[in-house]
N, C-alpha and C positions, 0 to 999 in steps of 0.2 A: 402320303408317302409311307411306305410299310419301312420296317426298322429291324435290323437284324435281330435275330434271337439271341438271347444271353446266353453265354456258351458256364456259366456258373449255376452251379442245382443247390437251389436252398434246403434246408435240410426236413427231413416230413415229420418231427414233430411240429412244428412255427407254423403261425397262423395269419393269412393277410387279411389286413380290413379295411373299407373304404370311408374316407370322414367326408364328408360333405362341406367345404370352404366357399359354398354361396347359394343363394336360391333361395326357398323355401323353408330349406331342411339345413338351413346353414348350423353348424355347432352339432348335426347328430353325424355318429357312425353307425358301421356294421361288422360285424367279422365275416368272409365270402368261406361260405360252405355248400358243396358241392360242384359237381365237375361242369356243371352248366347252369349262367347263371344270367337269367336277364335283365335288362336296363331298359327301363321304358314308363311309360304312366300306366299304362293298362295297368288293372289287378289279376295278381298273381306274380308278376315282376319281383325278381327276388331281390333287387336294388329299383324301389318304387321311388318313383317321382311326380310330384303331385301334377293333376293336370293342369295347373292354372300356370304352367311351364309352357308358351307356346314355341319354343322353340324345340320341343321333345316330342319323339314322337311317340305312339301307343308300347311299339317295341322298336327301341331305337338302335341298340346293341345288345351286343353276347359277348360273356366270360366266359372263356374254355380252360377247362385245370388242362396245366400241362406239367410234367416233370417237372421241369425248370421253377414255374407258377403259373399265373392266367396269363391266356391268350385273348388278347381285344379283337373282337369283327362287327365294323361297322354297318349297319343294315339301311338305315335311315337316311332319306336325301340329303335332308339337315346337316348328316354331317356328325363326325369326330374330333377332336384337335388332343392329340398327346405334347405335351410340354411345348405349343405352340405349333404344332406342325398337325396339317390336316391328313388322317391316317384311314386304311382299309380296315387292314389287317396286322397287329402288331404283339410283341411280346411284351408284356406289361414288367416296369422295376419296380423295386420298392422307393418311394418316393418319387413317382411319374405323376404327373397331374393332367385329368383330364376332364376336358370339355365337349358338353355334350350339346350340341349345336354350337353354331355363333352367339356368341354374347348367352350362353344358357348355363346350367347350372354347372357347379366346377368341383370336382368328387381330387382326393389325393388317397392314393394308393400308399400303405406302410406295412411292413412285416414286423411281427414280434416271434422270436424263437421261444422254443419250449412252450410254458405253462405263463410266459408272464404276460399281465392283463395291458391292454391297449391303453395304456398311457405313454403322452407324447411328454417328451423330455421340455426341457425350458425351450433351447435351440428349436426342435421343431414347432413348440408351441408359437413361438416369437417368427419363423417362414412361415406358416400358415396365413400369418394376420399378415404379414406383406403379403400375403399372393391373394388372400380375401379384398385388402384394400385395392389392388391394381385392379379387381375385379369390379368396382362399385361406379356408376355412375354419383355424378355432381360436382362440385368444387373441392381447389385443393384445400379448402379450410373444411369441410366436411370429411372428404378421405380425412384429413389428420386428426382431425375428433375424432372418428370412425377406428384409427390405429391407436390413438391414446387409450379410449376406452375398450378395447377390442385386447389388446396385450392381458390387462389385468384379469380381464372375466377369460382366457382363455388360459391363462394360467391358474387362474381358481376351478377350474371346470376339467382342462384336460389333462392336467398331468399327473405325479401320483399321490397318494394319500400322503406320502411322505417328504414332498418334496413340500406338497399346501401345509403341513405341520409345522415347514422348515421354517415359511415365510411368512405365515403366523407368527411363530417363534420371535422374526429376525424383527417384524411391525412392531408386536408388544414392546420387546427391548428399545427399539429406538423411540417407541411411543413414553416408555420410563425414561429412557436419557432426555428426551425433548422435556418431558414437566421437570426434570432435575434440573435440566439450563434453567427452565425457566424460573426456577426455584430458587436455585440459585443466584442470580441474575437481580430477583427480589430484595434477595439478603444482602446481593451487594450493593445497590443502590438504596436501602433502609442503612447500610456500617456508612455506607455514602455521606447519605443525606444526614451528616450530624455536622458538628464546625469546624473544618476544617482553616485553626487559625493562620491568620497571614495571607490568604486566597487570593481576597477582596482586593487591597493592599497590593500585591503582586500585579493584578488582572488591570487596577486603576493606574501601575506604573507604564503600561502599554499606552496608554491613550497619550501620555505623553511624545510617543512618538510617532502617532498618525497626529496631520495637523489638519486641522476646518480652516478652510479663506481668513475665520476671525481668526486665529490663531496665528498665522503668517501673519495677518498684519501687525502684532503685536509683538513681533519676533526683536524686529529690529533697537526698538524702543527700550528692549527686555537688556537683549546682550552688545549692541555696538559699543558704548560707551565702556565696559569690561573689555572686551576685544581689543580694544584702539590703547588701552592700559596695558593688556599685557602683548601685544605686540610689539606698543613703544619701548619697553624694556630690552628688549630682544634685538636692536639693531646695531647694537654693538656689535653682535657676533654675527651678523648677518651670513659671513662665508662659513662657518660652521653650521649653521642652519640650514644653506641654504643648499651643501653638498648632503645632509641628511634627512633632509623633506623626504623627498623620493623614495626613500626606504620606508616611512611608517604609515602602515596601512589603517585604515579603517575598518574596522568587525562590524558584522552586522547580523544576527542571528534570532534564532527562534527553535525554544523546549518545550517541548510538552509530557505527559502522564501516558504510564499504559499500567492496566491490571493485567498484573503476571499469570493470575491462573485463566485467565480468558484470553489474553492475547489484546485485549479491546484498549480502544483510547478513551481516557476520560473525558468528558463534555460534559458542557454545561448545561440543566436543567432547564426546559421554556413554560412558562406559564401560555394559558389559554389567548393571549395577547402576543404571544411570541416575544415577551421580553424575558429574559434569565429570574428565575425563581428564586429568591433572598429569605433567608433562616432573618429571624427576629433580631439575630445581632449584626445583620447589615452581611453577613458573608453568602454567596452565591452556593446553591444547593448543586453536585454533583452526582455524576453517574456514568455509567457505560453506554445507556440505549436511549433511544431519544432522536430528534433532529436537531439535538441541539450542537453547535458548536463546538469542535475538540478545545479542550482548555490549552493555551498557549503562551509563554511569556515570551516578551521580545526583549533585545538586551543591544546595546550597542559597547564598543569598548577601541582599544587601540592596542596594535602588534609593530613589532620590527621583525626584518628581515634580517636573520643574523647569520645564517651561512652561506657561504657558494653554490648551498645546492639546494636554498629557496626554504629550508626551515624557520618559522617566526616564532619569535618570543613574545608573550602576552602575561598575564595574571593567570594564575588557578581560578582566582573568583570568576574572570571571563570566558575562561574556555569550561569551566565546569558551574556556570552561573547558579544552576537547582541545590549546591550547596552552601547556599550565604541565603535562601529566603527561606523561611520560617515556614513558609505552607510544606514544605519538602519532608521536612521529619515527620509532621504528622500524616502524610499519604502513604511515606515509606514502611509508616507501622499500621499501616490495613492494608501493604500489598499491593502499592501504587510506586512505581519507577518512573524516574524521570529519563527521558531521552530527546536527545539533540536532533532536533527536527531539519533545522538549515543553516549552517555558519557560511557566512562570505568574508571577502577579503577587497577592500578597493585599494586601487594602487594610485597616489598623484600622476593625473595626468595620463592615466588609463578608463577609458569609457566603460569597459565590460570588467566585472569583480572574477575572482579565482574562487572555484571552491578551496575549502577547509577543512582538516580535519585532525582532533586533538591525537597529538601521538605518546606523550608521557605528561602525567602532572608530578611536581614533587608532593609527598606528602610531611615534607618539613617547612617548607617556603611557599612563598603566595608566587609563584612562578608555573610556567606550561610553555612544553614546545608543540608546536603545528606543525601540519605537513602541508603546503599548498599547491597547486596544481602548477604553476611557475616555471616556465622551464632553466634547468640550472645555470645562473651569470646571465638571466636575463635584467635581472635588476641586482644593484650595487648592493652589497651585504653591508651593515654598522659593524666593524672590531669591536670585540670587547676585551675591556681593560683588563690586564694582567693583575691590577692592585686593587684596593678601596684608593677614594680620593682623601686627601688631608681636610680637617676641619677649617673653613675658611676661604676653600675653593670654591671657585665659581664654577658653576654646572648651569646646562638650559635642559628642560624637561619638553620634548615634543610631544603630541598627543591631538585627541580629539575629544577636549572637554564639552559638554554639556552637547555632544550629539548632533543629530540634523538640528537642528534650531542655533546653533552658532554659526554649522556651514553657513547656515539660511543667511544670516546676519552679515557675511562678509561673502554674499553674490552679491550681483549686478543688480539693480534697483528694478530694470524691464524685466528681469529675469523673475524677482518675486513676487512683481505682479502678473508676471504669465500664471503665475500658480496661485494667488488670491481669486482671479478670473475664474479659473477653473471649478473643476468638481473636488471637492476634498479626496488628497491625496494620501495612500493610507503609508505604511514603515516602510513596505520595499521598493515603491514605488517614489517615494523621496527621495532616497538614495543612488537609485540608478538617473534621473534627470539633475541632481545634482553633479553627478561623473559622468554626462552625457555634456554635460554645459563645461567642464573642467572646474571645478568647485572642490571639487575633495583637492582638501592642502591642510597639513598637521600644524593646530597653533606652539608657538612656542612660547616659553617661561624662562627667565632668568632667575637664578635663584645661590644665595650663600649655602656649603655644606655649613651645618652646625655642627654633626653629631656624626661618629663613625663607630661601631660594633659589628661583630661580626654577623647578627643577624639583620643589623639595618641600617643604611644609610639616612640619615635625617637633613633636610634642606627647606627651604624657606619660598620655593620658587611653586606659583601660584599654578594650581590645577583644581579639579572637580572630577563628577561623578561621570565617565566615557573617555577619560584621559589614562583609566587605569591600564597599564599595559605598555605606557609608551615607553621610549626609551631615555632616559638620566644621561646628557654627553657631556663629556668636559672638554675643556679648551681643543683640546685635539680631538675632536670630535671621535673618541673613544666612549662605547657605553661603561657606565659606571654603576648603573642600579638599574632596575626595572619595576618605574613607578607603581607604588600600591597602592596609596590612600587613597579614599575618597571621602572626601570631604563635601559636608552642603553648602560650603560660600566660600568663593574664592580667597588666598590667605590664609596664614597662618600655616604652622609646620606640618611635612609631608615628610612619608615613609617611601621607603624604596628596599626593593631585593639585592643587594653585593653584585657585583657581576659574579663573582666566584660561584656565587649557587646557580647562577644562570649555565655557566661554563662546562661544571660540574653532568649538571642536567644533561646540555647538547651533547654533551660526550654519552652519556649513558641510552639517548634516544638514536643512537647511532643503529643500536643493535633492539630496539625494542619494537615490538607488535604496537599498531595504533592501538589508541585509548586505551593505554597501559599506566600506570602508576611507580614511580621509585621508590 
């Protein structure tokens, strides 16, 4: 099909030339000089093509200069095709591609203006190799070899001296950046791998809450007999207890490290055995790279629901747990941050937990409020008490001491052997078949105020380490403090937050940015 003539005249210094995108001669060009120019294998051909081209014939076409540019006239049975279309006679563009026979060799037509030399820009360089690859028999895993390696060498070959300078240039520098990561990277896993103390310690506090079959079986024997103690205590107050269960949630979370100037997570070092690599003093060897595991602490604790519209009250030490372990200070001074990887929330008598998230800690009291996902009055809010309580009041502290392993202890007997049977189950997956079965329920303590100041309420009523956070209620099942201690053995005196600082706080996190500070 012949093709109208370009009604635009390029101008008569500019020069066209033809690159050859297959065949033979694939990767050469020419610049077309003179008014008549032939195409064919024969010699003499002033755009020659080799004879082992059987689809070409001796003289298969003619270029005719015209005004405008060349003029294409096909000669040869075989045939023409301009940009897909089989042609007589045609006016040739700049950037027309053409094929000379079916399936034969495929020439691309471009102009440069003036004096500047026939170098194809990146763009043309990068169409070429598409219109090369479309041209290629084989599979599409060979075409895409064929373009991966086909892009670079036509950019190192056809474009201009200054562009291959550029990208040279732009190789080296990232070639410097990549040994400086890598350099880097060294240095930080040599500042790494020294002791960081408390690690160990911290990493061994986790296994605590994944249990093995043997471990369940030993749950009960551990804590029932504590349990059945401080529950019997508690039935006095039963309707006060038992209007403020439902409010206190259970925490269940997990922190981990990141290096600030990398962006990266810390993990743990793997020896050639795939177990964690140990410094001589028993602490686990750290780093950024590796297969090894992100370093992680798991934490459990206890919150209340203390307003209308779903805020919980906990401890500072829980909602920001990486500041009470020891490993923390010494990461923080090689440039290692801690950050909150997953907090939950389980609610008595709710199967699926809420997320969590820390919206102000004080930085005077062991106190944090949360924000939970909750929607607002969908569960009963705890008052808190306008006063401190008198020395000598009775107060019960709710909570969830000593973690899954007490839940464990006060399920159903089929029920903790559905999970001795099983595969060891690891932290968060205890938690959710525990609130799946209805198991999550806040133990309670009975207990005399001793002591009242204004920084601490002092009482007698029995808690441990995952009770911290709970809520202090007095007769009127008003809160009164917001459990702090922890203590390693049940008994003996316990501290508490004032409700005042608590009050204080909710009011100030009214108006503040999560994981903000007062």
């Amino acid at each position: 099909m012949n093709q109208p003539a370009a009604k635009t005249t390029r101008p008569a210094d500019g020069r066209f030339v033809i690159f050859h995108l297959s065949g033979m001669r694939r990767g050469a060009f020419e610049p077309l000089r003179g008014d008549t120019l032939r195409i064919g294998t024969e010699a003499g051909s002033e755009i020659q093509l080799p004879t082992e081209e059987p689809q070409v014939a001796g003289h298969h076409a003619t270029l005719h200069r015209r005004p405008e540019g060349y003029e294409l006239e096909a000669l040869a049975p075989q045939g023409v095709w301009v940009n897909g279309e089989r042609v007589e006679r045609t006016l040739l563009r700049p950037g027309d591609i053409i094929e000379i026979g079916q399936a034969g060799p495929v020439l691309r037509l471009r102009y440069y203006p003036g004096e500047s030399k026939a170098y194809k820009s990146p763009a043309e360089a990068f169409s070429d190799c598409v219109v090369t690859v479309a041209n290629l028999d084989g599979s599409l895993l060979s075409r895409t070899a064929a373009f991966v390696t086909g892009v670079p060498r036509e950019l190192a070959t056809q474009t201009s001296l200054r562009f291959r300078a550029l990208v040279l240039l732009s190789i080296a520098v990232l070639a410097v950046l990549l040994v400086s990561q890598i350099r880097r990277e060294r240095e930080l896993e040599e500042r790494l791998a020294t002791q960081v103390t408390g690690l160990a310690e911290l990493l061994n506090r986790d296994r605590d809450n994944a249990l093995s079959p043997e471990d369940l079986a030993l749950v009960e024997a551990e804590f029932s007999g504590r349990i059945e103690a401080l529950e019997g205590r508690s039935e006095a107050a039963a309707r006060v207890i038992g209007a403020a269960s439902g409010s206190v949630v259970f925490l269940q979370g997990a922190y981990g490290y990141v290096e600030l100037s990398s962006g990266l997570d810390l993990r743990l070092q793997l020896g050639r055995d795939g177990s964690p690599r140990l410094h001589p003093s028993g602490e686990p060897v750290v780093g950024v790279t590796g297969e090894g595991p992100p370093v992680e602490a798991l934490f459990t604790g206890t919150g209340f629901v203390a307003t209308a519209d779903g805020l919980l009250l906990t401890n500072k030490h829980v909602a920001t747990p990486w500041e009470y372990d020891g490993a923390t200070a010494a990461m923080r001074a090689q440039g290692i941050e801690p950050r909150m990887r997953r907090l939950l929330a389980y609610l008595p008598g709710r199967a699926e937990p809420v997320d969590v998230e820390l919206v102000l800690a004080s930085e005077r009291a062991d106190v944090a409020v949360l924000r939970c996902t909750l929607e607002p009055g969908a569960v009963r809010h705890l008052p808190l008490a306008e006063g401190s309580p008198k020395p000598g009041a009775e107060v019960f502290v709710l909570g969830y001491p000593a973690g899954v392993r007490a839940l464990l202890a006060r399920a159903d007997e089929r029920f903790v052997k559905e999970l001795i049977g099983g595969q060891p189950i690891d932290f968060w997956q205890l938690a959710e078949r525990l609130a799946a079965g209805g198991y999550i329920a806040p133990l309670a303590t009975r207990g005399i105020v001793g002591q009242v100041t204004d920084a601490a309420v002092v009482y007698d009523a029995e808690t441990t380490r995952g009770g911290s956070g709970g809520p202090v209620i007095d007769t009127e099942g008003k809160v009164v403090a917001v459990n702090s201690a922890i203590l390693p053995e049940f008994g003996g005196s316990n501290l508490g937050v004032p409700a005042a600082y608590a009050r204080r706080l909710i009011a100030r996190a009214a108006t503040a940015a999560p994981t903000g500070q007062d």
